[in-house]
N, C-alpha and C positions, 0 to 999 in steps of 0.2 A: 570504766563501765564496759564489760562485753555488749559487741553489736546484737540485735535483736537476731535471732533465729531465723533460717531461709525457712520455705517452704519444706522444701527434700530434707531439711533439719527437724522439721515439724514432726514430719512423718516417719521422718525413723525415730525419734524419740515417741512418739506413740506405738511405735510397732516393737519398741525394746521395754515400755513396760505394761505392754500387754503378755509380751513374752513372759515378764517375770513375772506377774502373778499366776499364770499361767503353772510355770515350773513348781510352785510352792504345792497343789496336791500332788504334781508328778512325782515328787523328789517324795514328798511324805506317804506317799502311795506305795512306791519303790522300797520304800526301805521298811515299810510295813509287810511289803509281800517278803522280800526276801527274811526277813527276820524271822517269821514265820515257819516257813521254808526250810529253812538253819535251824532253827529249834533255840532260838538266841533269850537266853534268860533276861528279867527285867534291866540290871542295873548294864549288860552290851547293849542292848536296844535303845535304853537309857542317853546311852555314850553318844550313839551315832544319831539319832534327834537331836541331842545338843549341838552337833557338830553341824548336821543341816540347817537349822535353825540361824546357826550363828553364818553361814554361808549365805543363806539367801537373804539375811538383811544388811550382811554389807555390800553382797550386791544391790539388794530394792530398795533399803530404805529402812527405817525405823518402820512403819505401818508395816511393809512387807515382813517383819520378823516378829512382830507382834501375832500378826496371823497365822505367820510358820508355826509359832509356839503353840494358840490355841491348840490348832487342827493334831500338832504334832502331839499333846496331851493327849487331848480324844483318842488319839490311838493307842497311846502308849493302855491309856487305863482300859481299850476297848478290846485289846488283842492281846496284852503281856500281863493284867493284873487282875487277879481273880477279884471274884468269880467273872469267867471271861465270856465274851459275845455279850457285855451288860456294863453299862455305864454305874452298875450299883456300886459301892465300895462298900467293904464287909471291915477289910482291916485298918483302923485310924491310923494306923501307920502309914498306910499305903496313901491316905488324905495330905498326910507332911511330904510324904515322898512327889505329890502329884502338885499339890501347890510349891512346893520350893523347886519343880522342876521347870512351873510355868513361869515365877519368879525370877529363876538364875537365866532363863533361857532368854526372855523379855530383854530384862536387864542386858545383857550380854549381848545383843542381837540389838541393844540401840548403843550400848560403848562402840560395838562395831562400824554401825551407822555413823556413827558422828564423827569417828575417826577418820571414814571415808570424806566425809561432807569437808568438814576440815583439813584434810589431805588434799582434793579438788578445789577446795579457797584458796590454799597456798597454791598451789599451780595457777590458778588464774590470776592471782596478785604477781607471783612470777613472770607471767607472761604480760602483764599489763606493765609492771615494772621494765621489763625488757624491750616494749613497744615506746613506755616514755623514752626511755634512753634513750632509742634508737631516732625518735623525733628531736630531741634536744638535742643531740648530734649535729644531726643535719641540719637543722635552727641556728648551729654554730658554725656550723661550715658555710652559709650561707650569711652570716654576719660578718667573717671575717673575709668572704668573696665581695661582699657590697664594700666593706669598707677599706679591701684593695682596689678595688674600680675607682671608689670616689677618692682615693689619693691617688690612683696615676691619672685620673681628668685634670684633680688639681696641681698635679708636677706638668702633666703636657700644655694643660691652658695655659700656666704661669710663664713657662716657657717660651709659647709660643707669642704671649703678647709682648716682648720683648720688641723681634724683628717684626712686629706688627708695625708697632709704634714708630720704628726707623723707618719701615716702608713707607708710610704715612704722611715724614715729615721730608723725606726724601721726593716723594712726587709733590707735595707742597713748591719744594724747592724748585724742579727739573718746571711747575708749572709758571713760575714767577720769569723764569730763563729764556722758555721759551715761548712768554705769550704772541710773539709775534708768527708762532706755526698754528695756525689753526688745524691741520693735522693732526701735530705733536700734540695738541693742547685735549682734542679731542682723543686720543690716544688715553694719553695721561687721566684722562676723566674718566673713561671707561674701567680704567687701571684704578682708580680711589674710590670706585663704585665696588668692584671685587673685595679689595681692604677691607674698606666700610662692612662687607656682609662677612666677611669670615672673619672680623674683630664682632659683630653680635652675636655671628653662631658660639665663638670662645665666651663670649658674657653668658649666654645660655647655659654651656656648658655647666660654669665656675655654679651657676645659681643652682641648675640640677642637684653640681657633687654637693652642697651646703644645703640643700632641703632636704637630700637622701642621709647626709649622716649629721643634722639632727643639730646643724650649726646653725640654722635659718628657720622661723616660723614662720607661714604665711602673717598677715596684720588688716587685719578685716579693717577698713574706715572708711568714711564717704569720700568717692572719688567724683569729680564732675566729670560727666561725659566731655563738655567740649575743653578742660582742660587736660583730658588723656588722649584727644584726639592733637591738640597742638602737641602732646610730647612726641607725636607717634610721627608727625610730619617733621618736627624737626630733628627726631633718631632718624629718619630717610630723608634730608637732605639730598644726597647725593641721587641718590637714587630716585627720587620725585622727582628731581630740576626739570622743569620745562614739559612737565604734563600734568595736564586740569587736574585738580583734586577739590571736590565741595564736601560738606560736611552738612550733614542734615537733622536737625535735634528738634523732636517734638516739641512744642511748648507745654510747659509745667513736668518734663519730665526729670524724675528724681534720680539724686548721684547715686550712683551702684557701691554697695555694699562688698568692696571686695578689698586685696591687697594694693597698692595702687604699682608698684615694682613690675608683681609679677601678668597683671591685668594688661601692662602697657608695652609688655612681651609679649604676649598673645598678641595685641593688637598691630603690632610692629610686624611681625611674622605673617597674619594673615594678609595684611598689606602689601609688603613684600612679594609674599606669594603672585598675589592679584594683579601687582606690577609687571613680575614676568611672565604672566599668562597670558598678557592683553597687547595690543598693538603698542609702539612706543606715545603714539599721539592719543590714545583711546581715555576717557574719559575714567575716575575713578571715585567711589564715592563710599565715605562713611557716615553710618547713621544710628543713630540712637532714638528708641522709641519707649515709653512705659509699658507693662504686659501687667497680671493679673498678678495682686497678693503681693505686690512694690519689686515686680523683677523687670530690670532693665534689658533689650536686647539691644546690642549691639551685634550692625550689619555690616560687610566690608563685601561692597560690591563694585564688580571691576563689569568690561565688555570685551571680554576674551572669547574664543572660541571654547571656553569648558573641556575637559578630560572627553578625549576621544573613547569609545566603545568598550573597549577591549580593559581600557581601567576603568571605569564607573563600577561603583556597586551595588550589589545584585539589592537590594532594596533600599528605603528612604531610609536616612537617617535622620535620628531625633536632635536637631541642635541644642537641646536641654541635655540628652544622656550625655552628650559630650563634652558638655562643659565650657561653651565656647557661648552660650546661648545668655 
């Protein structure tokens, strides 16, 4: 479907057929005076009526040639067909010659019309044809850019969990070796803390390339709040050890309606976040409350000092639009 017409479209299409009704006594005027003028017998005058007539209704339109014909009649019978300056008609011949002029001229002057009109449909099917393409195209090029991205996430995660896994069990090891450096030990810990977070960012990852190509459906079903909160502490082990964390759950408040995987990925991550925003000893707290129409919110409140100045954003955000709420 062509887009609706601009304004400045509006107006030149009003100003081009006022033009052209406009043209249709000019043109039958024109060619009445000159005929005249010439001394041009019935059946030349004849000729070149027919000729305007069938002109200006492939330009205007069916109506617009219909009218040419009248008008161009009247004159034919008013200026070339005795008795003349007199719309009377004397000879019945000249009555066949007048109707089968208006006839052929009619006729003739909407074949023309329709051919136009039909001519400008295939052009706009043309062009509409030409603009799908060009979207399915690029629908295509961007299908086969998504699902190069989501196989090289899943060639680099794959990869990468490999040496994950040896780092992992390697500081394990160095930490059993060495428990008697409290140094070392604390070294090592800080060290299975980093592990820990760039083996979840890789789990994020692997989840992303599998919901983006269509391998993974979210799984809507009742999750309890305080058994997504123990997944979420014991996915940060590491990274919890040895600061406060309370968990605060209205009573009567109902399990949230969501996928429980990807829900306790969110929650792991805001977590996360909140842990390195805040002092190491600073208190951290999740909370779950009922809201209106059976929506659960989940809170992840830390005592950080907050995003200095310069990153805050420039107005409130709605924790609903974002999904997180």
């Amino acid at each position: 479907m062509p887009p609706p017409p601009t304004g400045s479209a509006v107006h030149h299409l009003r100003l081009r057929r006022i033009a052209v009704w406009a043209a249709v006594p000019v043109v039958v005027g024109l060619l009445t005076a000159v005929g005249r003028a010439a001394g041009a017998n019935a059946p030349t005058i004849g000729f070149f009526y027919m000729a305007a007539v069938l002109g200006l209704g492939g330009w205007g339109g069916q109506a617009v040639g219909v009218v040419a014909s009248v008008l161009a009649m009247l004159c034919f019978n008013f200026f070339f067909l005795p008795p003349l300056g007199t719309l009377t008609v004397e000879d019945p011949a000249n009555w066949v010659a007048l109707i089968s002029f208006l006839a052929a001229s009619s006729f003739a002057s909407r074949l023309v019309a329709t051919a136009r009109e039909q001519a400008a449909a295939a052009e706009q099917r043309q062009r509409e044809v030409e603009v799908l393409y060009a979207k399915a195209s690029h629908l295509e090029a961007v299908r086969e850019s998504e699902a190069l991205k989501t196989a090289l996430l899943r060639a680099v995660s794959h990869d990468l969990r490999t040496p994950l896994t040896a780092m992992r069990l390697e500081i394990e090891s160095l930490e059993r070796h060495l428990a008697g450096s409290p140094a070392a030990v604390a070294s090592l810990h800080g060290l299975a803390v980093e592990q820990a977070r760039l083996a979840r960012r890789i789990d994020n990852l692997l989840s992303l390339a599998r919901l983006e190509a269509g391998l993974a459906r979210p799984r809507t079903e009742p999750t309890p709040p305080g058994s997504l909160f123990r997944a979420a502490r014991e996915s940060l082990g590491l990274v919890l050890a040895g600061r406060p964390l309370t968990t605060r759950i209205t009573p009567g408040c109902p399990d949230l309606l969501a996928d429980p995987s990807l829900t306790l990925e969110t929650v792991v991550n805001l977590l996360e976040n909140a842990a390195r925003a805040s002092p190491p000893d600073a208190p951290l707290e999740l909370a779950a409350e009922p809201g209106e129409a059976g929506v659960v919110h989940l809170d992840v409140l830390d005592r950080g000092p907050g995003l200095p100045e310069p990153r805050r954003p420039a107005g409130e955000l709605d924790a609903a639009a974002g999904g997180l709420g």
